[in-house]
C-alpha positions as MATLAB code, in Angstrom:
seq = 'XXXXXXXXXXXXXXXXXXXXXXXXXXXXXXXXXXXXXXXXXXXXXXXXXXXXXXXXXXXXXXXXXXXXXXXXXXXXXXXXXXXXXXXXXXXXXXXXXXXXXXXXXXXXXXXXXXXXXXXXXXXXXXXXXXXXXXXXXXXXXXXXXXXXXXXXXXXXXXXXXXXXXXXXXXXXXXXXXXXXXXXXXXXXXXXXXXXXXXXXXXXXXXXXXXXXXXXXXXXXXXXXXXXXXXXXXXXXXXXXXXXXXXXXXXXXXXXXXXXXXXXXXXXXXXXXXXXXXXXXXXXXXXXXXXXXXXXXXXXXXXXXXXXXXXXXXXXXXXXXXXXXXXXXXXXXXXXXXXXXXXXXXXXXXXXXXXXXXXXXXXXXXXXXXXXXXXXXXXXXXXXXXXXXXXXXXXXXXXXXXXXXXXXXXXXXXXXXXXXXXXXXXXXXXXXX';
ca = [
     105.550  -10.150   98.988;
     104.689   -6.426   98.706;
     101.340   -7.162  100.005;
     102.431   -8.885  102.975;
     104.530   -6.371  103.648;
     101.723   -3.531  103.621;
      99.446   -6.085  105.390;
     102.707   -6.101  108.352;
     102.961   -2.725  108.264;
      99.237   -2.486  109.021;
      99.386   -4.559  112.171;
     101.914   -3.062  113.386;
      99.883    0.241  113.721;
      96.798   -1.044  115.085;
      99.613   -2.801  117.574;
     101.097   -0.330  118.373;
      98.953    2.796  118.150;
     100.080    6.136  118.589;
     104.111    4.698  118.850;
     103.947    3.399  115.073;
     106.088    6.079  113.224;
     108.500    6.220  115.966;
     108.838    2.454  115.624;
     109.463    1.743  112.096;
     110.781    5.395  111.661;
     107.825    6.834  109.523;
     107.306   10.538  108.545;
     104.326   11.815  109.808;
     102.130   14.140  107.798;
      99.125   16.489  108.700;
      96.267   17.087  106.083;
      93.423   19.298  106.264;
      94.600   21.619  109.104;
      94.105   25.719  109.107;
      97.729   25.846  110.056;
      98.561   28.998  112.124;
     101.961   29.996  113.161;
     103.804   33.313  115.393;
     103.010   36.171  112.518;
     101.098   33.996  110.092;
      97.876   32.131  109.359;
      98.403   29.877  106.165;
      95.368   28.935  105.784;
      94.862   25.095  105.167;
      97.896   23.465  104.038;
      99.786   20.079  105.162;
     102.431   19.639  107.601;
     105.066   16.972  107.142;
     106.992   16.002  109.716;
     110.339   13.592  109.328;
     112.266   12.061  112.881;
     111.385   15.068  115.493;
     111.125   18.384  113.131;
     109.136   19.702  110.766;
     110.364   18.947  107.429;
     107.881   21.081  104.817;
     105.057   23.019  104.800;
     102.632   24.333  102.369;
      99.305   22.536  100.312;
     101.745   20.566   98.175;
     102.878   18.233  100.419;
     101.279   14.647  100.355;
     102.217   11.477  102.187;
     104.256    8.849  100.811;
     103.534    5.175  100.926;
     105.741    5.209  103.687;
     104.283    7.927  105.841;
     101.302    8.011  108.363;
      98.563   10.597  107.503;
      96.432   12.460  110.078;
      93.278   13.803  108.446;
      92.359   17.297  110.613;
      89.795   18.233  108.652;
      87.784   21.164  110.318;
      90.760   21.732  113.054;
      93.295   24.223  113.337;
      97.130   23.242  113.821;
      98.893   25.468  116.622;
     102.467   25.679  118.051;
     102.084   23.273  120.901;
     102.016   25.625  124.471;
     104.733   26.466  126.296;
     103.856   27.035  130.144;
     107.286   28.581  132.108;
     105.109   29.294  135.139;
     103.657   25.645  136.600;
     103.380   23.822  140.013;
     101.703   20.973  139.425;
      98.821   18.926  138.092;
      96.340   16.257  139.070;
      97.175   16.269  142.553;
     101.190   16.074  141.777;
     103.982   19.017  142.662;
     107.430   19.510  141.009;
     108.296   20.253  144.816;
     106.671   16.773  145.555;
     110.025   15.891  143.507;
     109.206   12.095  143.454;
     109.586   10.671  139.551;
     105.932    9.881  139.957;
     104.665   13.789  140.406;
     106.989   14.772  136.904;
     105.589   11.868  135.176;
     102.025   12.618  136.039;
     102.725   16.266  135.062;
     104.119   15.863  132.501;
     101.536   13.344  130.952;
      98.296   15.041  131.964;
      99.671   18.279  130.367;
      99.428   16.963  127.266;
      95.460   17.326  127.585;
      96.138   21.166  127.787;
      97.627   20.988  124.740;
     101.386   21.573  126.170;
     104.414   20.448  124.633;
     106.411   22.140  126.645;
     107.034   23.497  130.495;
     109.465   24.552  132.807;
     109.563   22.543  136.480;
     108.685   25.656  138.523;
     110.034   24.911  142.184;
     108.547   26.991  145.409;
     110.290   28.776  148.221;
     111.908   25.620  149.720;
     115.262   24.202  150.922;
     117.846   24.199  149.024;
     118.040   20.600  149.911;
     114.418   20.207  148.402;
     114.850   21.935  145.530;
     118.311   19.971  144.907;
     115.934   17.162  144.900;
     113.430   18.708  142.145;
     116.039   19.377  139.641;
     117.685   15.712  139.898;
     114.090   14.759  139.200;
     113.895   17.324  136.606;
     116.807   15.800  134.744;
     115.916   12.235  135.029;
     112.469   13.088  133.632;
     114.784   14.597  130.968;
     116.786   11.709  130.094;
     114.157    9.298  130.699;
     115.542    7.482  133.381;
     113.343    8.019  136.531;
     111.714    4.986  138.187;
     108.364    6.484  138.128;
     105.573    5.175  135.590;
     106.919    4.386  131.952;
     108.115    7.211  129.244;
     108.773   10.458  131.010;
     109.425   13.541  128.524;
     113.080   14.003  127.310;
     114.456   17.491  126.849;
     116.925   15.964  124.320;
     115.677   13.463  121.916;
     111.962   13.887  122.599;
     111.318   10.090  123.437;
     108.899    9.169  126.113;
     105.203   10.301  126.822;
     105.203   13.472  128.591;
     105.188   16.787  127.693;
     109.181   18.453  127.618;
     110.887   19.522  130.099;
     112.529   22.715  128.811;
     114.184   23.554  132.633;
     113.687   24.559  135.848;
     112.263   27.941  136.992;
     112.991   28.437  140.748;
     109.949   30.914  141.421;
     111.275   31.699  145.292;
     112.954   31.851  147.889;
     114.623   35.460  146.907;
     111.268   37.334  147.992;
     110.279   39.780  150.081;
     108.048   38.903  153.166;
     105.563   41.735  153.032;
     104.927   40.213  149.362;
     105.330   36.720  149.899;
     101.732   35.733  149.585;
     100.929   31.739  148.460;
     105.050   31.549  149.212;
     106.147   29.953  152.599;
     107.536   32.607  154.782;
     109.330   30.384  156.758;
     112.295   29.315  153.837;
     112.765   33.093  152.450;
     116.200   34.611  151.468;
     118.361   36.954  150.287;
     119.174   36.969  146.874;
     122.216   34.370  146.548;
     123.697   33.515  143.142;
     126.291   30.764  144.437;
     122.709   28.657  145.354;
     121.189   29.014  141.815;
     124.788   28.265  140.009;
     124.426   24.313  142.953;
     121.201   23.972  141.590;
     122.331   24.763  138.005;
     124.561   22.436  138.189;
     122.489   19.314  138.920;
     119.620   20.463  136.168;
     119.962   23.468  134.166;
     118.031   26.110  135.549;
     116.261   28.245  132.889;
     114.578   31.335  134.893;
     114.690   32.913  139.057;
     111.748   35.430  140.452;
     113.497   37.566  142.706;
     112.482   40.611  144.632;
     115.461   43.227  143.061;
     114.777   45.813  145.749;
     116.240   42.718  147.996;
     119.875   43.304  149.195;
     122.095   41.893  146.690;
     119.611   41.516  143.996;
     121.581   43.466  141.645;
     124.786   41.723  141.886;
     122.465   38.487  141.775;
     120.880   39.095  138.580;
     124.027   40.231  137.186;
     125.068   36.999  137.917;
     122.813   35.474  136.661;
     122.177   37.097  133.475;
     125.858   36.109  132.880;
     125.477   32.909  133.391;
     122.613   32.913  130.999;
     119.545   32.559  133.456;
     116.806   34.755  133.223;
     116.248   36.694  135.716;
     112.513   37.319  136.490;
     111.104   40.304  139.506;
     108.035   38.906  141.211;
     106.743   38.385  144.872;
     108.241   42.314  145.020;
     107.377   45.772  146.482;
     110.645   47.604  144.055;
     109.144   51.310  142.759;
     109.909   52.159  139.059;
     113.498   53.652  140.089;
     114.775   49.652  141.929;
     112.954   47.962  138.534;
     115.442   50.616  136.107;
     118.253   49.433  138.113;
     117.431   45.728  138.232;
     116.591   46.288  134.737;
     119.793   47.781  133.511;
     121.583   44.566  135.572;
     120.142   42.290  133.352;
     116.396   42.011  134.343;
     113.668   40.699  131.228;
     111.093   38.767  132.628;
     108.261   40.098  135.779;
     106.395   37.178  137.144;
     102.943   36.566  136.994;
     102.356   40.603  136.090;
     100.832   42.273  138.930;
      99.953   39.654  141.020;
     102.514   40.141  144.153;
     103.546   43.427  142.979;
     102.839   46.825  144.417;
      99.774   48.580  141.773;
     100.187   50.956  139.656;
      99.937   54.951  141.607;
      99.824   57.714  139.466;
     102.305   59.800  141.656;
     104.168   56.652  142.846;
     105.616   54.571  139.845;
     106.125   50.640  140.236;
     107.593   48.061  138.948;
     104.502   47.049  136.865;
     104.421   50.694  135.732;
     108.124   50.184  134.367;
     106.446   46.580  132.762;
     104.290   48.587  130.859;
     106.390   50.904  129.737;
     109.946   48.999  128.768;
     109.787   47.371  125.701;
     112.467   44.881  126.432;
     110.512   43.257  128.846;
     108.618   40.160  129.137;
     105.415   39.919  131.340;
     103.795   36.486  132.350;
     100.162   37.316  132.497;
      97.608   34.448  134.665;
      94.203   34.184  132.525;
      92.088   32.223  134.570;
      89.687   35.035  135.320;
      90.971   35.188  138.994;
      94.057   36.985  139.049;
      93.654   39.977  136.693;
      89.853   41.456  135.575;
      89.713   41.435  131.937;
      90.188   44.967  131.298;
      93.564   44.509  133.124;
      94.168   42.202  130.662;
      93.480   44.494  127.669;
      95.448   47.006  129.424;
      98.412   45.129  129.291;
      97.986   43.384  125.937;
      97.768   47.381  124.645;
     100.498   48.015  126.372;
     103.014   45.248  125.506;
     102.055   44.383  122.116;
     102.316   40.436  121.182;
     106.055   40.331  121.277;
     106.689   40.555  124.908;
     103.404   38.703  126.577;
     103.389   35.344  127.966;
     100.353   33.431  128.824;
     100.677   31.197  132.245;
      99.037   29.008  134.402;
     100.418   28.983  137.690;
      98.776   26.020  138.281;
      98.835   24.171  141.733;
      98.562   20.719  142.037;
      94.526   21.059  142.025;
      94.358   21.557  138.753;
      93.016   19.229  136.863;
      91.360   17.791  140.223;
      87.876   18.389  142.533;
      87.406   21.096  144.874;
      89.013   20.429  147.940;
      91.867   21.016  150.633;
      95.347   20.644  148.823;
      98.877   21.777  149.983;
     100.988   24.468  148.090;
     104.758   24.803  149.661;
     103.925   23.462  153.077;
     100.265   26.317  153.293;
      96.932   24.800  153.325;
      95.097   25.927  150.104;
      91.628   25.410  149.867;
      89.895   25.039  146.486;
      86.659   26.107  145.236;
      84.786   27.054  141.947;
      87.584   27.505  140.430;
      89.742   29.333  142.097;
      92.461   28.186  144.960;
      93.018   30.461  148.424;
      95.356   29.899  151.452;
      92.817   28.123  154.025;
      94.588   30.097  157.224;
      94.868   33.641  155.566;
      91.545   35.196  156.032;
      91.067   37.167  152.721;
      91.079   40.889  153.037;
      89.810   42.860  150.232;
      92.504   46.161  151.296;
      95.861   43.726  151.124;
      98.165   44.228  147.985;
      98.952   40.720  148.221;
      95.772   38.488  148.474;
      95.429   35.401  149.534;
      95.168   33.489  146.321;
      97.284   30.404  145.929;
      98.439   30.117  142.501;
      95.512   28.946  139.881;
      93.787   25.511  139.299;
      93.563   26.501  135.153;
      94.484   24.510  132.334;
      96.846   26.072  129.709;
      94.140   26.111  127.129;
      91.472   27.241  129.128;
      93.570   30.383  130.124;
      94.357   30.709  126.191;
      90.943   30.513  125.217;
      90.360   33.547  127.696;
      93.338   35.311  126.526;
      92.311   35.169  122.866;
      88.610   36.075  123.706;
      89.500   39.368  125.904;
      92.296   40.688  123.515;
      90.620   40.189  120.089;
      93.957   39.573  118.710;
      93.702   37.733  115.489;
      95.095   34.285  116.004;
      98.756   34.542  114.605;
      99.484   37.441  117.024;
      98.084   35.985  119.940;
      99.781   32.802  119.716;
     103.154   34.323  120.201;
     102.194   34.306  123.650;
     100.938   30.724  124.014;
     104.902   29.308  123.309;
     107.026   31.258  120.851;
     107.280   34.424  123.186;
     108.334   31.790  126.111;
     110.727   30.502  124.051;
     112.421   33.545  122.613;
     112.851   34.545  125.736;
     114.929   31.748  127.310;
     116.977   31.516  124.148;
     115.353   28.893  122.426;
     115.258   28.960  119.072;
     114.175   25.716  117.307;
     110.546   25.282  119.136;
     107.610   27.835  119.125;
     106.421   27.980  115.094;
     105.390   25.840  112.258;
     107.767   25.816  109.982;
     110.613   23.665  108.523;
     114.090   22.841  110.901;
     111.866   23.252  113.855;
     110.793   20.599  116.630;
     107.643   19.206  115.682;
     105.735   19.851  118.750;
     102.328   21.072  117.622;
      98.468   20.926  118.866;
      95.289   20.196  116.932;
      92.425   22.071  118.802;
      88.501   22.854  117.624;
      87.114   25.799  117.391;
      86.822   26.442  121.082;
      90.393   25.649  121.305;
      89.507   22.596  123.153;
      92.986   20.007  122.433;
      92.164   16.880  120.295;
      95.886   15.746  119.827;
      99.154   16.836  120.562;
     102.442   16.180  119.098;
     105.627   16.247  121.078;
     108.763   15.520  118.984;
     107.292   14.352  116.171;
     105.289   11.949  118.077;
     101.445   11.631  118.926;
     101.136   11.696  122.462;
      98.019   12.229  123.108;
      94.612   11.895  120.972;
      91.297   13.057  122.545;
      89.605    9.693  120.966;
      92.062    7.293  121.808;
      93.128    8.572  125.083;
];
């Protein structure tokens, strides 16, 4: 009988594939991995992992009859990414808001290596975006009618990368810095609209212009109701960022991109970036929107503790140079890089006309790690545990016990060969 029971258990993986500890409630454990974690490489040791968190760590720990194994010989294990800063992917939009568009997101992401995003809306309707966060929380609970197993924010069932919230990047902007963001939907600062929006699917972050009238009041707002409120699309000088800082201001969007450059005898807002160290910047490492030695500026500047790798990825990522759409603008795409088809592109402007990026979250963290020369357990603060910090969550972002098990195995080029959401595989570069 015990052999039949093994030989059932057996089946019932090859059945069932990458579903099989979720289905007969198996712990999970991960041998051979150079596990590295927010402060810490620990060399190669096991990971086990029991329902969705990580139960013990450390070379001692061996699977039980009862477990699965994953041998990662030769890999190294990595918090799973967190992108906060993310239109689309695979020719899908958050602002498409259709079940379908999450799903697809939320699926292909896991090829990235992302556990983990936040629905980033554009500068839309309010009507529209009321319509991307009731997608945003069906995706969450798992009960949109798009394609099967969409990512749930609570338990971690379904097949998709997390949704952690909703980051409305827009429409509090100002029109001279508007860039890839539709002109034609921009407003004032307006709390009461977040706090509708809120209520339908918690929002986690707003970019806001603070020199905007009302910003102030707005973030203060905000920042009560425990939103993070983010300055981007913005021309504010140093003394509008203070203020906007001192009213509850931690986050600048997509650092320096849309914001007025630094002047030695005319501080900005990305001068006071540099300079606060309460601050978290959101840096886009695709080689298009800052040089490199930007980037080593501002990795000198912040430290690891308060720098966030992004995306900003449009729906072309992922997807063959073409025309695409980004907010209602025509955005043509090409080598690489993604530029509004009607904007001619002038090489004086502040704001260019770049549409958001076409990278992939590891591609942009392969960059990120290459230009800063950060050893590994310092830069990967800012690939998900410096996200997560700060929005206030505290249980995802490291490898270590009590946390959620979302991790990713990548080679030496940081190329993803499986990642873990939950506890569960949900995607494997062999089986996919």
């Amino acid at each position: 009988m015990e052999n039949m029971a093994i030989l059932s258990l057996v089946f019932l993986f090859l059945a069932s594939g990458l579903g099989f500890w979720r289905k007969v409630n198996m712990g999970l454990v991960i041998e051979g991995a150079n596990v590295i974690t927010p402060g810490h490489d620990l060399g190669v040791v096991n990971v086990r992992i029991e329902a969705e968190r990580i139960a013990d760590v450390g070379p001692d720990v061996r699977p039980t009859s009862a477990d699965c194994a994953i041998e990662a010989d030769g890999l190294t294990l990595l918090p799973g990414f967190v992108d906060i800063h993310s239109h689309g992917r695979s020719g899908c939009d958050f602002c498409d808001a259709t079940d379908e568009a999450f799903a697809t997101i939320g699926r292909d992401k896991l090829q990235d290596g992302v556990t983990g995003f936040l629905a980033t809306g554009l500068t839309r309707p309010e009507t529209e975006l009321a319509e991307l966060c009731r997608c945003a929380e069906r995706y969450k609970r798992g009960t949109g009618d798009g394609e099967r197993g969409t990512g749930n924010g609570e338990r971690g069932t379904g097949n998709g990368a997390t949704c952690l919230g909703v980051h409305l990047e827009g429409p509090f902007f100002n029109a001279e810095m508007a860039g890839a963001q539709n002109p034609a939907y921009l407003k004032r600062p307006d709390a009461e609209m977040v706090k509708r929006l809120h209520a339908i699917s918690p929002v986690k972050k707003v970019s806001l212009a603070p020199e905007l009238e009302g910003a102030e009041d707005c973030i203060r707002e905000l920042t009560a109701a425990g939103i993070v409120a983010s300055g981007g699309h913005s021309a504010a000088d140093y003394a509008t960022f203070e203020r906007a800082r001192a009213a509850g201001m931690t986050h600048l969007t997509h650092f320096c991109n849309a914001m007025m450059p630094i002047h030695h005898l005319r501080p900005t807002m990305v001068t006071g970036g540099l300079i606060a160290e309460d601050v978290f910047v959101e840096i886009i490492t695709d080689g298009v929107h800052l040089s490199d030695p930007m980037i080593k500026l501002i990795a000198k500047a912040k430290g690891p503790d308060r720098l966030m790798v992004i995306t900003d990825a449009m729906c072309a990522a992922g997807c063959p140079d073409g025309l695409y759409t980004l907010g209602g603008l025509r955005v043509n795409v090409s080598n690489g890089k993604a530029t509004l088809a009607d904007v001619p592109y002038d090489p004086k402007a502040i704001v260019s006309n770049v549409a958001g990026s076409v990278a992939l979250f590891c591609d942009c963290f392969r960059r990120f790690v290459r230009v800063t020369g950060w050893p590994l357990e310092e830069a990967i603060k800012a690939a998900g545990y410096n996200q997560c910090r700060s929005l206030g969550i505290a249980d995802r972002g490291e490898i270590a016990p009590g946390q959620i098990a979302d991790l990713v195995l990548v080679d030496n080029e940081f190329v993803p060969q499986m990642t873990i959401v939950g506890g569960e595989v949900r995607y494997d570069k062999e089986r996919k």
